[in-house]
N, C-alpha and C positions, 0 to 999 in steps of 0.2 A: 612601670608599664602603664602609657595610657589607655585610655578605653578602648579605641579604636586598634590598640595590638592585643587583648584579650581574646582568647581563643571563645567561641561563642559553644556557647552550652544547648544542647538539644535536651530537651524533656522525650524521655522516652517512651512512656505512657502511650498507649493510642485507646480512648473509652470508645464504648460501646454506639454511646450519642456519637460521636466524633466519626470511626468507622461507617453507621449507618450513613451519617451524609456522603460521606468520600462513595458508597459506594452508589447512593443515588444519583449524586452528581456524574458520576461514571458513565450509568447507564440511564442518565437525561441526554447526556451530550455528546455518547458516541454507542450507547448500546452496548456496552460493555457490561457482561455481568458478573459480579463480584461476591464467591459466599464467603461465608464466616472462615474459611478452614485458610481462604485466602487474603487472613488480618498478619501476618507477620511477613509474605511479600509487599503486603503494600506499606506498613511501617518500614521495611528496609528499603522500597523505590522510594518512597514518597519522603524521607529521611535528606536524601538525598539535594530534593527541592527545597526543605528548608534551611539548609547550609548555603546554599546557592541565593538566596533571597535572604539572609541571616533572620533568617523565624526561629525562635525558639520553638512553638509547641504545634503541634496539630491543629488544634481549636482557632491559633491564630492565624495559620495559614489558610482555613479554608473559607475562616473571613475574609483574607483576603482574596481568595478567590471567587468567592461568591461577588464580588465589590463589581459592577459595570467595567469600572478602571482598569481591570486590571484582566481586561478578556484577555490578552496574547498567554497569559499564563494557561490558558485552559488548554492547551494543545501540547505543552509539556507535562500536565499535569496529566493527559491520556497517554501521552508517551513513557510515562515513566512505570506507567501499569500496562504495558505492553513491551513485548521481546520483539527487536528489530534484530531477527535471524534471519540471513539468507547466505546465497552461494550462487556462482555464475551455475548455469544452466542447471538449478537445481529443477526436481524430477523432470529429469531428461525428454519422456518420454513426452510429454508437452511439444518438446524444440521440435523433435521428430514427427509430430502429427503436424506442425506448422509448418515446418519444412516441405513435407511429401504431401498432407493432402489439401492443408487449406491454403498456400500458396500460390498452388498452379490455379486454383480459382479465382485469389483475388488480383494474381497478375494478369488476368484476362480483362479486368474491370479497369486495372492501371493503363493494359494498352490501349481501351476505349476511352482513354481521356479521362475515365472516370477517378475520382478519390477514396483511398482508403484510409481507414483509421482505426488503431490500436490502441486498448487501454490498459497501461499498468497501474490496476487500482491494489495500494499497499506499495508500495514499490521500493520502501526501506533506503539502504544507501543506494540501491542504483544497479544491484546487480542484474535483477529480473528485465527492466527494460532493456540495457546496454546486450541482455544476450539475446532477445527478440530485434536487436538493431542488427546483429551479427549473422542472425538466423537468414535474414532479408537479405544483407550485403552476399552470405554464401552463396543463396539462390539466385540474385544478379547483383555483381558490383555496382553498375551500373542504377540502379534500386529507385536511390535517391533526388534520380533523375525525372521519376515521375511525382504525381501528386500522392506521397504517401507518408502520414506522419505515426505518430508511439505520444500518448502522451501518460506521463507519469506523473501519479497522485500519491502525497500522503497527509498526514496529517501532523507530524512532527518537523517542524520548519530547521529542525538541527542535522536531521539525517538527509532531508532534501538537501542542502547548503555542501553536505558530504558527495553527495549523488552527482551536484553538477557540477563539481571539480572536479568526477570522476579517475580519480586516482585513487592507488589500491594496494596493498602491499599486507605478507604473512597470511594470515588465514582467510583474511576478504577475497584471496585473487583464488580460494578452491572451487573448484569444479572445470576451472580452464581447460578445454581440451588443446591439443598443441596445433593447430592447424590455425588458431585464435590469435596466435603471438600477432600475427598482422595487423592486428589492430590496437596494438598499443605500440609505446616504447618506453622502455625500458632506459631506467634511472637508478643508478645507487647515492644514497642517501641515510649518511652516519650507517654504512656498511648494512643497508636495508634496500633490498630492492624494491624499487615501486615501479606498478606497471601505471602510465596515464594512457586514461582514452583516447587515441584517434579523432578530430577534426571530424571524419564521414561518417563516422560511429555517432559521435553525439549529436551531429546534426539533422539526427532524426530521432530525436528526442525533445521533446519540452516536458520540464518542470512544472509541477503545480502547485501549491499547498493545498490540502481538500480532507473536508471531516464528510464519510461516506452518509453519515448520521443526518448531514443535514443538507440544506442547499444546494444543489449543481447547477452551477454557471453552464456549461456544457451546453451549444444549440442543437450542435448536428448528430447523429446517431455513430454507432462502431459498427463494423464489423470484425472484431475480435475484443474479448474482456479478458485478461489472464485477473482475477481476484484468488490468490492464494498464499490459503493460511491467514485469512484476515476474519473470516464470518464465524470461527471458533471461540471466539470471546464473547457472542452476539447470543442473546438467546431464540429460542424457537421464532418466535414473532416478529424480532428485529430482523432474524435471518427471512426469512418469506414477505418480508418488509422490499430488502434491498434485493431480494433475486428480481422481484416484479418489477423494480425500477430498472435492475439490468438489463432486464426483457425489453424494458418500455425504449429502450438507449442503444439497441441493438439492430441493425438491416434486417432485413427478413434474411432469414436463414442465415443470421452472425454467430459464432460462436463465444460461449462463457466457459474459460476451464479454471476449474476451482483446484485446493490443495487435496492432499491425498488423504484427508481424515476428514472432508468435508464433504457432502451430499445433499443435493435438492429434497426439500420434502413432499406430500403429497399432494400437498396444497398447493403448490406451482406446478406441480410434475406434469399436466397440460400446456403448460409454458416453453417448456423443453423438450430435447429428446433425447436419449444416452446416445452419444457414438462414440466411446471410448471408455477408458478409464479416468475419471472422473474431466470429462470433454462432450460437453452439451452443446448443441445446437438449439436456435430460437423455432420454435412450432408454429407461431401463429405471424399474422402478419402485423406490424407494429399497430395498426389504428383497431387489431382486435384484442388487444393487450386491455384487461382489464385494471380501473385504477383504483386499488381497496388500498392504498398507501399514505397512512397521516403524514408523512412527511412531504409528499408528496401534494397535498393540501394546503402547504404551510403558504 
């Protein structure tokens, strides 16, 4: 057996020195934070990358990632310390405030010519946008006809590539309600059904790649943010970090709806206002958005 057919050997080891950088690198470059109790998930994600990049040990891999060279690894390297779980119209009650109350507002803006814009910040494989494109098409087929677009960010370049060949099949297609079949069709494949997105579906969607941690390319503001289940990895600081930037990205009076374990804290809570269950509206007018955000500086 030559070298190159030898199964490669992992050092299973993760020390203490080695752990503490993974977990600063984490939360330099996406605010991620990482305790101690969370060293044997990130030995078994991060295990993973160096079989894929044939690393033997920790220590070497995170030379190599520290290396300028070798930046594209740093967005696997957050994805693999992150759970890309979602579900079409998961917590529903989101669709249903989108649907009934903040629609018929911002289709008032579409008939004046005006632009609207939607963000799926996290946006995983693709379910979250694809059911705010379907939420649209229900309230008018027609939708796509004005200026209205969804742009969906993540930060994992392997689940977006998932997202925009939007096909789906076994436990990715739960939450479909049945009135939804419209927008796909329907394929068997090695006796596996996969639903593919519809053409009108996705064409109110763009892909982005994006670390919320740092830079937004982004000029124009939103009028809706869906960010959930992403600011629970973040801690206090990081999270009142990126609300303020949402604030700052937001129309007067846009809405931010976050996941369901997730809450503003007091220190924005001027920023916002509740009107829902976990469904804020922007309080202040954009140019009174205060800017306390390092990142923001950068």
């Amino acid at each position: 057996m030559n070298s190159s057919q030898r199964k490669l050997t992992i050092e299973n080891f993760l020390s203490a020195s080695a752990f503490d950088r993974i977990a600063n690198l984490a939360h330099s470059e996406a605010g991620i934070v990482l305790s101690k109790s969370k060293e044997s998930m990130v030995k078994s994600r991060l295990t993973r990358r160096l079989r894929a990049l044939k690393i033997g040990d920790f220590d070497t891999y995170l030379n190599f990632l520290e290396n300028d060279t070798n930046a594209d690894e740093i967005s696997h390297f957050i994805s693999a310390l992150t759970t890309n779980v979602s579900h079409f119209f998961r917590e529903e009650h989101h669709f249903s405030a989108l649907r009934n109350d903040i629609l018929p507002l911002l289709y008032t803006k579409l008939k004046m010519g005006q632009p609207v814009r939607i963000w799926s910040a996290g946006c995983s494989n693709g379910q979250e946008p694809y059911s705010i494109a379907m939420t649209l098409l229900e309230f008018d087929s027609n939708i796509g006809n004005y200026d209205i677009k969804i742009l969906a960010t993540d930060i994992d370049p392997e689940v977006l590539t998932y997202a925009i060949q939007g096909s789906y099949s076994g436990a990715l297609t739960s939450g479909l309600p049945k009135n939804c079949e419209k927008y796909f069709t329907c394929t068997k494949i090695m006796n596996d059904e996969v639903l593919q997105i519809k053409p009108n579906v996705k064409n109110l969607v763009s892909f982005r790649q994006l670390n919320l941690h740092a830079k937004w390319p982004m000029a124009g503001c939103f009028d809706v943010i869906f960010c959930r289940n992403v600011v629970i990895y973040f801690d206090d600081e990081t999270q009142s970090q990126l609300y303020r930037r949402f604030a700052n990205s937001l129309n007067d009076a846009g809405y931010l709806l976050l996941g369901h374990s997730e809450r503003l804290g007091e220190e924005v809570s001027d920023l916002f206002k509740n009107i829902g269950v976990t469904i804020y509206q922007s309080n202040k007018k954009r140019g009174e958005v205060p800017s306390q955000n390092r990142m923001e500086r950068q």
